[in-house]
VOPAGU-2260 file (C-alpha; in pm, 1 decimal, decimal comma):
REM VOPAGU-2260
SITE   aa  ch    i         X         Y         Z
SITE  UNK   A    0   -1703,0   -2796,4    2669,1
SITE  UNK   A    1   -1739,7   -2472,3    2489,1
SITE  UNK   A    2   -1839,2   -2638,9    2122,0
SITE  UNK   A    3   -2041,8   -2883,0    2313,8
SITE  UNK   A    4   -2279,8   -2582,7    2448,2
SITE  UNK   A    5   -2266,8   -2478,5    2154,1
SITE  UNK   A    6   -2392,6   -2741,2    1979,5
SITE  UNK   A    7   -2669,8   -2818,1    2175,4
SITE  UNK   A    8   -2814,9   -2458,9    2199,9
SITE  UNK   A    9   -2790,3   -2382,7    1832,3
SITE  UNK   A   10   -2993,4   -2720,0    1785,3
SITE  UNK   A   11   -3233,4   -2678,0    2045,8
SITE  UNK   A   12   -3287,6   -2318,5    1840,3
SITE  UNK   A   13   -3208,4   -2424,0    1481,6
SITE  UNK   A   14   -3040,5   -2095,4    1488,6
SITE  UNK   A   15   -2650,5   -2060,2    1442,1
SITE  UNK   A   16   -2437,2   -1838,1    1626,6
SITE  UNK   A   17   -2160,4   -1681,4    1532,1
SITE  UNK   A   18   -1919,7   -1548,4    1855,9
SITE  UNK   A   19   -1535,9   -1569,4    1941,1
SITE  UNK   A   20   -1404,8   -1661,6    2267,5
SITE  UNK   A   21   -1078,6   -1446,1    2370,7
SITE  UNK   A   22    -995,4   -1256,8    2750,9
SITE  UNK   A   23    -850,6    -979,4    2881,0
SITE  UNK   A   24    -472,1    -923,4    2920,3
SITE  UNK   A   25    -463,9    -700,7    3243,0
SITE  UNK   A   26    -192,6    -851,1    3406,9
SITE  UNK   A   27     182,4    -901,4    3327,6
SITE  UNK   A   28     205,9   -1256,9    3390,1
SITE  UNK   A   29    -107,0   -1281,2    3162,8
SITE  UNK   A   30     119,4   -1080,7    2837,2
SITE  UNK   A   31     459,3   -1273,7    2928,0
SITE  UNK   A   32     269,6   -1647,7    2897,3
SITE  UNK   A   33      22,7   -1511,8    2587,9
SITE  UNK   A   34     177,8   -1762,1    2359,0
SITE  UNK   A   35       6,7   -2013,3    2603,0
SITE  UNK   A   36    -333,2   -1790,0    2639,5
SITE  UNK   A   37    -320,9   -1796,2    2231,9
SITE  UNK   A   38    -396,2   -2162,3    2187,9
SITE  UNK   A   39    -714,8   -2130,5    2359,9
SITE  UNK   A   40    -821,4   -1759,1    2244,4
SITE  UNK   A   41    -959,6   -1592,1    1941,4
SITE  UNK   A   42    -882,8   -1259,8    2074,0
SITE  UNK   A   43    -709,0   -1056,2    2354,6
SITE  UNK   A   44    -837,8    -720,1    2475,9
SITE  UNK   A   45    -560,3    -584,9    2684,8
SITE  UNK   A   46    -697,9    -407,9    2947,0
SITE  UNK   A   47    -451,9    -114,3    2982,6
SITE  UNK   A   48    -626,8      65,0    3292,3
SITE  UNK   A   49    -535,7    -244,8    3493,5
SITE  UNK   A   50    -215,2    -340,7    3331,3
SITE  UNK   A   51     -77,7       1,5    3399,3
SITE  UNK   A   52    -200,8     -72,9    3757,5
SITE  UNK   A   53     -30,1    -397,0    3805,0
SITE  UNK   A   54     264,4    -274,5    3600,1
SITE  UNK   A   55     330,3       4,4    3819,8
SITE  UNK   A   56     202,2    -140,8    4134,0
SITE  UNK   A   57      -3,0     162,9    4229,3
SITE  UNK   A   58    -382,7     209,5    4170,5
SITE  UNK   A   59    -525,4     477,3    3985,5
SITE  UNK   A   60    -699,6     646,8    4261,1
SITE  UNK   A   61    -409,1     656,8    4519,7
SITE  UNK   A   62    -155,9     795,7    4229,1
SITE  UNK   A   63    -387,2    1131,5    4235,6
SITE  UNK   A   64    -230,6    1185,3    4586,8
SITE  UNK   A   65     131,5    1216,6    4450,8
SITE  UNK   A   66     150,9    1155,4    4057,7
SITE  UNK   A   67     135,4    1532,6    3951,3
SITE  UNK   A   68     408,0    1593,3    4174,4
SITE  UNK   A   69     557,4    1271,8    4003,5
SITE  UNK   A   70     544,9    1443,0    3678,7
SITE  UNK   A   71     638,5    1822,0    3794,5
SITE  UNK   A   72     954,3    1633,8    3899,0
SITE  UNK   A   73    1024,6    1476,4    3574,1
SITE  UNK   A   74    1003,4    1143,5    3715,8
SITE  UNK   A   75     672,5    1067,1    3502,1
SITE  UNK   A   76     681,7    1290,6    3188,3
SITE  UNK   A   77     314,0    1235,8    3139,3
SITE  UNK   A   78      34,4    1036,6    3363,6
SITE  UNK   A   79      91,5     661,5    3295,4
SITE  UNK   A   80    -306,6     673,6    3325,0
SITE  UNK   A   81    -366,2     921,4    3023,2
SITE  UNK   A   82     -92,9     773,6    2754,8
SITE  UNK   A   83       9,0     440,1    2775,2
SITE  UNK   A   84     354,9     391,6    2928,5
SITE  UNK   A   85     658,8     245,2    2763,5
SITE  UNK   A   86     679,0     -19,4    2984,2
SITE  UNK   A   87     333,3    -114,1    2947,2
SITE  UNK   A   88     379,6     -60,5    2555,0
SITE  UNK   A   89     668,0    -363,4    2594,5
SITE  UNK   A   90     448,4    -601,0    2771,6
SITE  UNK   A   91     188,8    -537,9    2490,4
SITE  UNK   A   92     379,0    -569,9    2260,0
SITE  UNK   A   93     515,9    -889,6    2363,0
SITE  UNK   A   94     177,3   -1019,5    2420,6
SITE  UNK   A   95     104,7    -928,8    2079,9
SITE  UNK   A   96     453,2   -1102,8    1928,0
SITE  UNK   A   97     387,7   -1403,5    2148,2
SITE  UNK   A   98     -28,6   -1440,2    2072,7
SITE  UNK   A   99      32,0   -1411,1    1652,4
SITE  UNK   A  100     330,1   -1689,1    1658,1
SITE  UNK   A  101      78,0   -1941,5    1839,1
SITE  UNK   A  102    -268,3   -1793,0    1644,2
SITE  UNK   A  103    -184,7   -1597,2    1340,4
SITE  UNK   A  104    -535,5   -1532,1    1305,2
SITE  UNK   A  105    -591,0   -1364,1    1703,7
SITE  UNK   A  106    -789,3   -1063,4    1709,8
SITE  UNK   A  107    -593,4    -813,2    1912,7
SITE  UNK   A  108    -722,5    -475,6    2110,1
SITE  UNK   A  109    -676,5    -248,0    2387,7
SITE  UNK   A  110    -987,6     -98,5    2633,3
SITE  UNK   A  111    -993,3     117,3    2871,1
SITE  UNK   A  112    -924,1     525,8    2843,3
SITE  UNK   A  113    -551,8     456,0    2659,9
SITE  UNK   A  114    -854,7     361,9    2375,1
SITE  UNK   A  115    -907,2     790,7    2353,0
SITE  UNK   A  116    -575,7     873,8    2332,7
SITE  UNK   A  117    -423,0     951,9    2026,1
SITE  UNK   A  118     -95,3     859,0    2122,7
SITE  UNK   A  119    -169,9     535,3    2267,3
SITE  UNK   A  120    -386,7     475,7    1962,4
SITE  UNK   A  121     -96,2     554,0    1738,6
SITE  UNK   A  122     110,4     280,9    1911,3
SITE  UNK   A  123    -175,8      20,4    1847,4
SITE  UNK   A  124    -194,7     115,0    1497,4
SITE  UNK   A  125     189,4      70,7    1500,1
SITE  UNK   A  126     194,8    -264,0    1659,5
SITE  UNK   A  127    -141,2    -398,0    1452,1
SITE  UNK   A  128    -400,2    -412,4    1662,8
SITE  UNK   A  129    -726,4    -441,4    1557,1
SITE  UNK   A  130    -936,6    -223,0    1753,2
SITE  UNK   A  131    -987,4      18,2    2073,6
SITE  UNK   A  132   -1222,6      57,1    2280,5
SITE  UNK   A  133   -1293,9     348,5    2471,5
SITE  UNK   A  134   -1516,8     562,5    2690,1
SITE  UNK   A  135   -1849,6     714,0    2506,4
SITE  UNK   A  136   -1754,9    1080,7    2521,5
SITE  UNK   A  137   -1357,2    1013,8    2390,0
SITE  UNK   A  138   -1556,0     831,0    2090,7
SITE  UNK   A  139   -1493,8    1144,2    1814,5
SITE  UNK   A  140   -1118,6    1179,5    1925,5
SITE  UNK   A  141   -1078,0     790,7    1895,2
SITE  UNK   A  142   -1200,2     772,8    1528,9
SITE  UNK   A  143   -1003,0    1075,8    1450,5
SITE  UNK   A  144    -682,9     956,3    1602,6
SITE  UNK   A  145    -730,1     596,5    1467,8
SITE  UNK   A  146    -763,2     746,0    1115,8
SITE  UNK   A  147    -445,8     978,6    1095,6
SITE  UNK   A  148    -235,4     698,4    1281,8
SITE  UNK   A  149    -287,4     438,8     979,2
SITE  UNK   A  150    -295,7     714,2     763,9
SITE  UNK   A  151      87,8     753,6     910,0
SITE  UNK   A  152     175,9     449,8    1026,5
SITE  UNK   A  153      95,9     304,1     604,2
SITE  UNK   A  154     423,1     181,3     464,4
């Protein structure tokens, strides 16, 4: 259906247009079944604000009522929020195992503020991903962080 669109506005233009079609990974389900997401997708974009919502089970804005006291209790050692999670991190990276095997050639990235956080952006530099995305003013930190992580992560 896609192509056929395609097609037909390109040659009602005579102009060519280059785009990929890929989605979001923001939900579990969505990283477990990637293999099956991968035959139809050029790239994934996990969104890691909602994944770490649906992960967890708790939103973002009701975890400010209770998730520093979470973490002065040592039952979070950091806001899930902030830095991605390690569960999180396993979902990723099984969406990331899972969406190469079927499409070697999937483009693979995270949004969302994990993007401006240098030790989220570390573990997407470890695990390959291709870009992140992030907020306008976390921008500087991003860059900075992206280029001592493959600095680090090379051989």
């Amino acid at each position: 259906m896609l192509l056929k669109l395609q097609k037909k506005v390109q040659s009602e233009n005579k102009i060519k247009i280059a785009f990929l079609v890929g989605t979001m990974i923001e939900l579990p389900r969505a990283a477990i079944k990637a293999h099956d997401i991968a035959k139809h997708a050029e790239f994934f974009s996990f969104g890691t604000n909602d994944l770490t919502q649906t992960t967890f089970g708790i939103s973002r804005d009701d975890s400010s009522k209770f998730l520093n006291d979470y973490i002065d209790n040592k039952i979070f050692t950091i806001d899930p929020f902030v830095s991605i999670d390690d569960g999180v991190k396993d979902l990723v990276k099984i969406a990331v195992e899972k969406g190469k095997k079927q499409n070697n050639k999937i483009k693979l990235g995270i949004c969302g503020e994990h993007g401006g956080d240098p030790e989220s952006i570390n573990f997407c530099s470890k695990i390959g991903l291709n870009y992140v995305s992030c907020s306008p003013y976390r921008v500087p930190i991003a860059r900075l962080a992206a280029a001592q992580a493959e600095l680090n992560n090379k051989g």
